[in-house]
KEVEXZA-81638 format. One record per residue (C-alpha): residue in one letter; z, x, y. Coordinates in steps of 0.05 Angstrom, whole numbers, padded with zeros to 5 digits, always signed. Example, Ala and Ser with C-alpha at 12.3 -4.5 7.8 and 13.67 -1.06 7.14 Angstrom:
BEGIN
A+00156+00246-00090;S+00143+00273-00021;
! end
This chain:
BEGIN
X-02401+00447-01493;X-02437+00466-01432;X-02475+00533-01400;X-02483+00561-01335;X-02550+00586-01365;X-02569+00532-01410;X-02646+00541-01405;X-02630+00614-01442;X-02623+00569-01506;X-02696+00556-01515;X-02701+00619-01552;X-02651+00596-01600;X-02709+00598-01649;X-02714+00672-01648;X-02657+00677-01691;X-02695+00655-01744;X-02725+00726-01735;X-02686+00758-01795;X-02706+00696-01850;X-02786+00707-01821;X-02779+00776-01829;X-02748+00780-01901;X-02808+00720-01929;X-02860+00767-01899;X-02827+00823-01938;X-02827+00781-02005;X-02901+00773-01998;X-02914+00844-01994;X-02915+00853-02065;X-02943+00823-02119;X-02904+00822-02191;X-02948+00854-02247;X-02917+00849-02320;X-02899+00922-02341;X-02866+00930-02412;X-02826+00997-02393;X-02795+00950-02342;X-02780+00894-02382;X-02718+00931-02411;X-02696+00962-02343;X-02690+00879-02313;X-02658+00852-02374;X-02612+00912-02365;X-02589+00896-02295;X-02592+00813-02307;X-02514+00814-02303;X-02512+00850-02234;X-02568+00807-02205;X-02526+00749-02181;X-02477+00792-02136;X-02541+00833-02101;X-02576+00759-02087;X-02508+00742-02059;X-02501+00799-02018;X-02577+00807-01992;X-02566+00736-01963;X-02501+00751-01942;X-02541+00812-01890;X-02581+00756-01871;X-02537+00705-01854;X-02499+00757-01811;X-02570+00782-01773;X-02588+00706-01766;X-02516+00693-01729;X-02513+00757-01681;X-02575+00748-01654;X-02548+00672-01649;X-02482+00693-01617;X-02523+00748-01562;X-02564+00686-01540;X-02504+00647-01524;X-02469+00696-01491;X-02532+00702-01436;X-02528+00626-01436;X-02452+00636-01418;X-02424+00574-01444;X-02365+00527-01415;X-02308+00501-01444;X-02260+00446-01413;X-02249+00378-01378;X-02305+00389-01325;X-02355+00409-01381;X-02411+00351-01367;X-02406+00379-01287;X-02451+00438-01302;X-02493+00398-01346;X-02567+00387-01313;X-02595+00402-01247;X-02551+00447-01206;X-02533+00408-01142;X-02554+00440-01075;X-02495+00410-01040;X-02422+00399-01065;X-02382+00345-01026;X-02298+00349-01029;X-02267+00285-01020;X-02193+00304-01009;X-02136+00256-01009;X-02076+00287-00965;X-02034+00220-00965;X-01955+00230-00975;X-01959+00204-01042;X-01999+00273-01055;X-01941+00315-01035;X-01908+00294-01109;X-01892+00358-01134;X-01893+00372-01223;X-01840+00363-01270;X-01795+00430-01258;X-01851+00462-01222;X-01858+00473-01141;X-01931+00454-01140;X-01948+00385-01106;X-02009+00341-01129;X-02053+00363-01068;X-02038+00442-01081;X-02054+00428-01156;X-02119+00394-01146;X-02140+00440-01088;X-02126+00503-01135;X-02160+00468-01201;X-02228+00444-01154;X-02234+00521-01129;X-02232+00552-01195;X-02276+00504-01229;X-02330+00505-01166;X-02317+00580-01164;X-02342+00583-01230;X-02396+00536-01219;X-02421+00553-01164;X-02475+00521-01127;X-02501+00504-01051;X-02469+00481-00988;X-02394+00455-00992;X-02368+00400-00946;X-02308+00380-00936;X-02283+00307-00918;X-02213+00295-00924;X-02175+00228-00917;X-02149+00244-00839;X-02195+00255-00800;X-02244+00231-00848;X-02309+00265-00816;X-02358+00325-00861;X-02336+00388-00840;X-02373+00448-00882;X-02345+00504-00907;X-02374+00579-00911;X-02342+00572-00990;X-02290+00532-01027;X-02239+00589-01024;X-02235+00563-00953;X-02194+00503-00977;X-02136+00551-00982;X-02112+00560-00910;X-02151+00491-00872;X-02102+00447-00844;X-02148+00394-00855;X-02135+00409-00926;X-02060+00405-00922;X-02008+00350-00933;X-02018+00287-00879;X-01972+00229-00876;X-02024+00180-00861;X-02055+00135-00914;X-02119+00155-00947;X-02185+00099-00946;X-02220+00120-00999;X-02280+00078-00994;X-02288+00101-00921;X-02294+00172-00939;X-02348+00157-00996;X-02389+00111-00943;X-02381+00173-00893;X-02404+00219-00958;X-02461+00173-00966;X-02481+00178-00893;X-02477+00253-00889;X-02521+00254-00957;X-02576+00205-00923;X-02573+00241-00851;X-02587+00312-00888;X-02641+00281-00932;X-02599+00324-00998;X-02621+00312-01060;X-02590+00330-01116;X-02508+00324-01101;X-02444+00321-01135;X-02383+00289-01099;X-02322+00308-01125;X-02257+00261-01109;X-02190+00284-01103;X-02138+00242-01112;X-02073+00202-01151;X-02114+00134-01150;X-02056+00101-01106;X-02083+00025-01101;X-02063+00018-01026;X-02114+00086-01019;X-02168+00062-01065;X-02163-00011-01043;X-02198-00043-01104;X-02201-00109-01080;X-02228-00101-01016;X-02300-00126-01003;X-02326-00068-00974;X-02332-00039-01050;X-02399-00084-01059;X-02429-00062-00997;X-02415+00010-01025;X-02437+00000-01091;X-02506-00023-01058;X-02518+00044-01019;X-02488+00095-01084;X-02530+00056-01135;X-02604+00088-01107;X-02568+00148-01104;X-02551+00145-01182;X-02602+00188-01206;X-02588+00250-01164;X-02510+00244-01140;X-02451+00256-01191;X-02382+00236-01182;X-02335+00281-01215;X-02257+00247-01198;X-02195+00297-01207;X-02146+00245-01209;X-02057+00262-01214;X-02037+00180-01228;X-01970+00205-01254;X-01903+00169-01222;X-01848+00199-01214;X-01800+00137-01217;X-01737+00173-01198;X-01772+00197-01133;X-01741+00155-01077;X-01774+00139-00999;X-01731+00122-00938;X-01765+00078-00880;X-01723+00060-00815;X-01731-00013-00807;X-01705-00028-00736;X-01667+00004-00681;X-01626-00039-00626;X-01604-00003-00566;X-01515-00039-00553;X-01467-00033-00494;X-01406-00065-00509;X-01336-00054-00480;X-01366+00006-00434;X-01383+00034-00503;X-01460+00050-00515;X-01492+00052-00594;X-01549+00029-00643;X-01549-00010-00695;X-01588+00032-00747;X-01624-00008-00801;X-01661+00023-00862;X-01689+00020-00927;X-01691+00067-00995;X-01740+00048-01053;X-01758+00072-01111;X-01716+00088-01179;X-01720+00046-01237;X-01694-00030-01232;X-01657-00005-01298;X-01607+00043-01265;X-01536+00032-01249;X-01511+00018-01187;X-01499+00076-01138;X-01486+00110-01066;X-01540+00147-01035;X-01517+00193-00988;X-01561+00195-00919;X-01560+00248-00873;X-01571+00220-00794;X-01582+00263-00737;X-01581+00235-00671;X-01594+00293-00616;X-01563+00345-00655;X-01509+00314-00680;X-01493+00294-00755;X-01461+00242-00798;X-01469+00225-00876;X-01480+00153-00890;X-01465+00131-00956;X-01516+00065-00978;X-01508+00022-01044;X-01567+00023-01084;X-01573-00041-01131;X-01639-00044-01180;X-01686+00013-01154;X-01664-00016-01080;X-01627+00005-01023;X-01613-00034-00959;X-01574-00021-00893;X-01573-00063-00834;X-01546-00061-00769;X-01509+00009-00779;X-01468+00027-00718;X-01472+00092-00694;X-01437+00105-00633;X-01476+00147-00569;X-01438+00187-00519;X-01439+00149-00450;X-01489+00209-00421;X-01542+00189-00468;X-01592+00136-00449;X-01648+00149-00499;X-01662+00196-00549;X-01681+00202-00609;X-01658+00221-00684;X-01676+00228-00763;X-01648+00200-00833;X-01663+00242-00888;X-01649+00237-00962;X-01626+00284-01018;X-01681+00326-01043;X-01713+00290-01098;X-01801+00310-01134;X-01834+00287-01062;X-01801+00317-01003;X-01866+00283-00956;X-01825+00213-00959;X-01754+00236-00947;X-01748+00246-00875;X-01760+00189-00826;X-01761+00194-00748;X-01729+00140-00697;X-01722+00132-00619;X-01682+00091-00580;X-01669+00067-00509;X-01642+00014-00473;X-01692-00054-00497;X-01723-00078-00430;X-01721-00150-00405;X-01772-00199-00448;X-01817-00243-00400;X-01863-00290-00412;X-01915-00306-00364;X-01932-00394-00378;X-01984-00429-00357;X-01990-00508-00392;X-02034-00560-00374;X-01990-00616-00413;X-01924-00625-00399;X-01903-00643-00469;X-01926-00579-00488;X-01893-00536-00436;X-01821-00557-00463;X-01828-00525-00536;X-01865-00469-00506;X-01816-00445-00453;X-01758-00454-00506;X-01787-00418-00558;X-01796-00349-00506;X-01723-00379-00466;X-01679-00373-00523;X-01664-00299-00545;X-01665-00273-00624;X-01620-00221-00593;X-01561-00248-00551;X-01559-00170-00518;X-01635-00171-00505;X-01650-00218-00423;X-01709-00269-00438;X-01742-00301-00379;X-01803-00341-00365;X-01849-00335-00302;X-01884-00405-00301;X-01949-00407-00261;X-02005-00443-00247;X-02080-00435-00244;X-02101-00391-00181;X-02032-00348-00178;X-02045-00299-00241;X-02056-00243-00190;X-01997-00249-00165;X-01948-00236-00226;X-01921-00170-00238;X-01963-00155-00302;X-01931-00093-00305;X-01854-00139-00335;X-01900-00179-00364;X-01896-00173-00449;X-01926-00240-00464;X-01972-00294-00439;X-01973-00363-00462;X-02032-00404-00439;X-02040-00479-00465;X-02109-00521-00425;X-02186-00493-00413;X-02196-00423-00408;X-02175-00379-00352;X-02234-00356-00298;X-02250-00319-00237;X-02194-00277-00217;X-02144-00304-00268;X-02192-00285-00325;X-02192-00215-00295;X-02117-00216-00296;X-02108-00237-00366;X-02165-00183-00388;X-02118-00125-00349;X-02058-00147-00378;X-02082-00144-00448;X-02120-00082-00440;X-02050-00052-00420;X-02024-00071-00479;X-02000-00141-00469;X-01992-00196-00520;X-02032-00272-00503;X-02022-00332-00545;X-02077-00388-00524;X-02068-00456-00550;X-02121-00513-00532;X-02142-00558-00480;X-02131-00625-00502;X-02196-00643-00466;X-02257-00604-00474;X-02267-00546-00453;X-02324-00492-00455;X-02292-00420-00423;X-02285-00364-00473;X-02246-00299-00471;X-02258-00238-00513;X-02326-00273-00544;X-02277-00320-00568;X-02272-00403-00556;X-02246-00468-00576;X-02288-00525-00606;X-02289-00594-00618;X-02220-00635-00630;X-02224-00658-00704;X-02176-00708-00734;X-02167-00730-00802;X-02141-00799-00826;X-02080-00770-00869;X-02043-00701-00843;X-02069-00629-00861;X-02022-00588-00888;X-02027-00499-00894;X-02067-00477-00949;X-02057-00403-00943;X-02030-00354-00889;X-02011-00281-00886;X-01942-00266-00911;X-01936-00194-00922;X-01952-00186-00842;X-01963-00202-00771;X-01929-00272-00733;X-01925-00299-00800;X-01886-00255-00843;X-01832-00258-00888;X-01763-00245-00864;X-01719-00187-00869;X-01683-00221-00923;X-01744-00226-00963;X-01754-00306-00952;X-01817-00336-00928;X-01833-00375-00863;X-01840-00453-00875;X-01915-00447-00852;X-01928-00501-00913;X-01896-00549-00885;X-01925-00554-00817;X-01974-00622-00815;X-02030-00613-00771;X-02061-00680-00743;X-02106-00657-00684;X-02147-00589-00684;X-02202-00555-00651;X-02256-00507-00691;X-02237-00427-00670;X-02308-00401-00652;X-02311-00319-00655;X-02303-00263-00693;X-02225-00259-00712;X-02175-00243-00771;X-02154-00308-00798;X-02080-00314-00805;X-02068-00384-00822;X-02115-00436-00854;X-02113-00510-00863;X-02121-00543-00929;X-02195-00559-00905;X-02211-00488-00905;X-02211-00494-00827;X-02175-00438-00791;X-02106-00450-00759;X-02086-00391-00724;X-02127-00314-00713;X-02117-00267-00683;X-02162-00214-00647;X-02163-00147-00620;X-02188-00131-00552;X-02236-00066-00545;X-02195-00009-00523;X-02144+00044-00557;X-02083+00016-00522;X-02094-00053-00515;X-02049-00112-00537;X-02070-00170-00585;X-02088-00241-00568;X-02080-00304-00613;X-02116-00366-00615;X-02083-00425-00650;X-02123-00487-00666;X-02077-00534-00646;X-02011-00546-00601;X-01950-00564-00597;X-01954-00632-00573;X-01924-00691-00629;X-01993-00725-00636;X-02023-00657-00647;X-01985-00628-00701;X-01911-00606-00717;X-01904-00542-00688;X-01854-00570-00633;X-01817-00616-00675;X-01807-00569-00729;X-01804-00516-00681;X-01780-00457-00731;X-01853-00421-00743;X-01872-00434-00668;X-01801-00391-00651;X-01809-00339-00697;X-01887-00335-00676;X-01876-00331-00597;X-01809-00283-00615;X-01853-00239-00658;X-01912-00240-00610;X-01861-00221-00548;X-01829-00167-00579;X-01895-00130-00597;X-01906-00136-00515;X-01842-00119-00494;X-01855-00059-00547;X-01910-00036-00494;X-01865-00032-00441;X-01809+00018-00467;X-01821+00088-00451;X-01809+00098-00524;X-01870+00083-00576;X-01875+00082-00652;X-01937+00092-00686;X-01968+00098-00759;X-01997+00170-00778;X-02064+00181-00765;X-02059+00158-00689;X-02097+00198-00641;X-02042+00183-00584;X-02008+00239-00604;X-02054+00299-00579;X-02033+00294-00511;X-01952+00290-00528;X-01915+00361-00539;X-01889+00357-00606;X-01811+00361-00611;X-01806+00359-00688;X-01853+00348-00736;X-01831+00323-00805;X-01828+00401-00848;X-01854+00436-00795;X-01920+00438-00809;X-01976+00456-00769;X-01984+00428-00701;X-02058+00428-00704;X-02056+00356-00724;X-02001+00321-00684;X-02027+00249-00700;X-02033+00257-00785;X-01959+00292-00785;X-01886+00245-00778;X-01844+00264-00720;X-01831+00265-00648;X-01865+00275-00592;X-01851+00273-00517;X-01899+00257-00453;X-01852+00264-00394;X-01795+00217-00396;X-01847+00179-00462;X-01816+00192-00531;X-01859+00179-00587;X-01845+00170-00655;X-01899+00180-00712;X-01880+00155-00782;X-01907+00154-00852;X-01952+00100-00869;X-01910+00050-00901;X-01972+00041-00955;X-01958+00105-00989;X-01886+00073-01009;X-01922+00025-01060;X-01929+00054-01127;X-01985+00012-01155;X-02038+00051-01183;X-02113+00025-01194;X-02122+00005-01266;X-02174+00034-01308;X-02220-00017-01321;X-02221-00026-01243;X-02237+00044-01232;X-02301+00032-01281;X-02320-00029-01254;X-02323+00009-01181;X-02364+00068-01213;X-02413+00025-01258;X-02483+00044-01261;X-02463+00110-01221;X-02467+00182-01265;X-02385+00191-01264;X-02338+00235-01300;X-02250+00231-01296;X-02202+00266-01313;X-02137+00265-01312;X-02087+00320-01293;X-02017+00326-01270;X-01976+00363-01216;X-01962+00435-01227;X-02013+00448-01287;X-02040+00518-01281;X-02095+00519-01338;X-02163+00520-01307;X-02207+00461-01318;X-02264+00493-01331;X-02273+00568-01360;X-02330+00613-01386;X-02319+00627-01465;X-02378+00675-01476;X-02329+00728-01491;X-02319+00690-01568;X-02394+00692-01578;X-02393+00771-01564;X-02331+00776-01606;X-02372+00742-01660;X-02426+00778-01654;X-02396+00852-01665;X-02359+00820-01724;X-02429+00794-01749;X-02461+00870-01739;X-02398+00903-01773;X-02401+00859-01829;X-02477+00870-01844;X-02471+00942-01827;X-02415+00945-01886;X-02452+00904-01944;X-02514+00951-01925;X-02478+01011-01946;X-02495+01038-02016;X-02454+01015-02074;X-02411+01075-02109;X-02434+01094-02175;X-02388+01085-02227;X-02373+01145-02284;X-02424+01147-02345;X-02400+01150-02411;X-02431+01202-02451;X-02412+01279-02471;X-02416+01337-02425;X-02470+01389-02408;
! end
């Protein structure tokens, strides 16, 4: 147990006051031996027991309602959040507010989510707590914003339901940096959230850095965490995996393809019926759902011959978290995919210009401009969704060029001189040629995304069996996608300053036969260049998809937004929004479909050495957390007062025997 007033219970020791008082009073008197009342004590010997009994009884009773009146000033606490008013009381209270989708999970047969449960628990328990200045940072927009009191929380649409991820160590480093700019003192930080591992990100090395500015802190900042890690298992989330834009036979449509997770691997097969909307119109599509796991590719929905673009939803039965049901598409006709090529070696330029030549797609045109060195002004950047570049470094004017295409968006793919070379682009540059005596083969590469994913039917690229013979040393600051079994990197990639522009990649190698195997065993090259060319043909449609949380959305006029919420935040909200003749789409963040929570001893390990409190809670619970329980203590001490007041009544005499007057 806690108290509000806990420095009240330093007079604890008056109730003792009653037991001082009656030892005082037994030294009052001194016992003298008196014959006359010998007889009178032996007479009363049998009734002396009960009256000891009762005279400590009164005591007992004083001693406990003075007891009882000091703890009710102290006003004690009772419940989860006890040790939070224990000690100092914190002059500022920072809310750390996770508004992912995975939130939006609404209690077993109740219509409260996670996020209106833990925003209604934190006001009554800070309510009751009070305290100093409250600040608010919540996982969108991720910046301190403080509040004139927590009953605020209530109607901010920064403390409403979001559809982008949350980055939960971001928002403690931002606490940390609002604590050290204000020069606070004594603080308590109180997280909000259902410990989703793709929020909390456990294994990401930015936790040590972390832990190194929190531990100083220890002494004077508490971290209270509100966590909701129940799963609803039956809850299922639809994602649109790919739209293609058909004519055929003077008939337009798109080939709709999709994916439903979630259930239990356990259940029986079944149809899911989705509902698709394409510009008004509506159709139910039934999909087979095997294991937990629905898939539909290549759907055909037919368009009427009018309709160019547009754009449309799929939407599932309502199931406990309505924030992943709903998914937005757009769709026009795909654009031509160029390739701008410029290769020194001719036994390079052959794999190259077949790998962007030959179409994934037979409905989508591929072409390739091939230029030289000098002429990069005078290619229409503006077709242009991918450059491949094999020999030194562009300069001059064609540098210029390639840094203008890729701040427009455009996708480069260098790949070495096979003499030296010393240019750079983007900070970045190639090395020294290296060669070993026996073949390297891939040690590791990223499969989950980027050039070098998986496939759509779950199987990985053969990256491990490239064998690399001849590479250069990838100088720069870069994400490593590929690495060679010498711990050398194969491929990065890097990202250009700018909100719009494209990615360029940097492989440490080419395609030549005494280099390595990329041309010979041309299957991850393809896939690589494909992959690469259809993120900057992507650039070039006047339709655009993006994740929640993208701040390209403030300037577009929302057409729908996911359960039409509030359009104060376009960018953290799925849906559709226009710019002209622009559509763009804004979806959930395909994190918040993964249903991995953080385990405990991870969660520990995270908060060691840190003064840290959890509890756990679940959607829909309307108990308080935390409540005031001095109204027993004044219940106790009337009873304590009655009772003495009734054993210090006189006793009623009982009827002598004897004759009558």
């Amino acid at each position: 147990m806690s108290f509000l007033q806990p420095w009240m219970l330093v007079a604890l020791p008056i109730a003792a006051l009653p037991i001082i008082i009656h030892l005082i009073n037994e030294r009052r008197y001194q016992t003298l031996p008196w014959a006359a009342m010998m007889f009178l004590l032996a007479a009363n010997q049998m009734s002396r027991g009960y009256a000891r009994l009762r005279q400590w009884l009164i005591l007992g009773l004083r001693v406990v309602a003075i007891a009882a009146l000091l703890f009710v000033i102290s006003r004690p606490l009772a419940g989860g959040w006890m040790g939070a008013a224990t000690g100092d009381r914190a002059e500022t209270t920072l809310i750390l507010l996770d508004r992912s989708p995975s939130m939006q999970q609404m209690g077993v047969e109740t219509a409260m989510s996670k996020l209106e449960t833990g925003q209604r628990q934190l006001r009554d328990t800070l309510r009751t707590l009070g305290g100093g200045r409250v600040v608010l940072i919540d996982s969108g927009h991720v910046r301190p914003q403080e509040l004139d009191s927590v009953d605020a929380l209530a109607d901010m649409p920064e403390a409403g339901p979001a559809d982008n991820t949350a980055d939960i160590p971001a928002m403690l480093q931002e606490a940390t940096d609002y604590l050290d700019a204000n020069e606070i003192g004594r603080a308590d930080i109180w997280l909000v959230s259902d410990l989703r591992a793709s929020d909390w990100q456990p294994e990401s090395g930015r936790w040590a850095a972390l832990r190194e500015t929190l531990l100083p802190r220890a002494q004077t900042t508490r971290f209270r965490l509100l966590a909701y890690p129940e799963v609803q298992t039956e809850n299922r989330a639809i994602t649109v995996t790919g739209i293609k834009y058909e004519r055929a036979d003077r008939q337009k449509r798109i080939l709709l393809s999709l994916e439903i997770s979630g259930g239990s691997v356990d259940e029986p097969d079944r149809m899911i019926p989705v509902q698709v909307e394409i510009e008004g119109s509506r159709i139910e599509v039934p999909v087979h759902s095997s294991g937990g796991r629905a898939v539909l590719r290549d759907y055909p929905l037919p368009l009427d011959n009018a309709v160019d673009s547009g754009w449309g939803r799929v939407s599932l039965p309502a199931d406990a978290n309505p924030a992943d049901n709903v998914a937005f598409f757009a769709f026009e006709p795909p654009v031509p995919r160029v390739t701008v090529l410029f290769c020194e070696d001719d036994a390079v330029r052959l794999p190259l210009r077949l790998a962007a030549e030959i179409p994934a797609e037979p409905s989508i045109q591929h072409r390739v401009l091939q230029t030289q060195r000098g002429l990069l002004q005078t290619v229409p950047w503006e077709e242009v969704g991918l450059l491949l570049w094999q020999g030194v470094m562009p300069t001059a004017g064609d540098l210029e060029a390639v840094e203008a295409f890729l701040a427009a968006g455009g996708q480069a793919m260098f790949f070495p001189s096979r003499s030296s070379d010393t240019g750079q682009l983007q900070a970045m540059r190639f090395g020294n040629w290296q060669s070993n005596a026996t073949d390297q083969g891939v040690s590791q590469w990223r499969g989950d995304q980027g050039l070098l994913a998986g496939t759509l039917a779950g199987g990985s690229l053969p990256v491990g069996e490239l064998r690399i013979k001849r590479f250069t040393t990838l100088q720069g600051t870069a994400t490593t996608l590929a690495r060679l079994s010498g711990e050398m990197s194969l491929l990065v990639r890097h990202h250009p300053a700018g909100d719009h522009a494209g990615t360029v990649y940097f492989w440490a190698t080419t395609p030549h036969p005494d280099d390595s195997s990329l041309g010979t065993d041309g299957i991850v090259l393809y896939v690589a260049i494909q992959r690469a060319l259809a993120a900057g043909a992507a650039a070039l449609q006047s339709t655009a998809d993006q994740v929640a949380g993208s701040r390209l959305a403030e300037r577009w006029s929302p057409i729908v937004i996911g359960d039409q919420r509030p359009h104060s935040e376009p960018g953290y909200h799925a849906g559709v929004f226009q710019d002209g003749e622009h559509l763009l789409t804004i979806r959930r963040a395909p994190a918040e479909d993964q249903l991995q929570i953080v385990a405990d001893d991870q969660l520990l390990g995270l908060f060691r050495g840190l003064d840290f409190t959890r509890i756990d809670d679940r959607a829909g619970n309307y108990a308080s957390l935390i409540h005031e329980v001095w109204r027993l203590f004044l219940i106790l001490m009337i009873l304590a007062m009655l009772g003495e007041a009734w054993l210090c009544l006189p006793q009623p005499r009982s009827p002598t025997a004897g004759g009558r007057s």
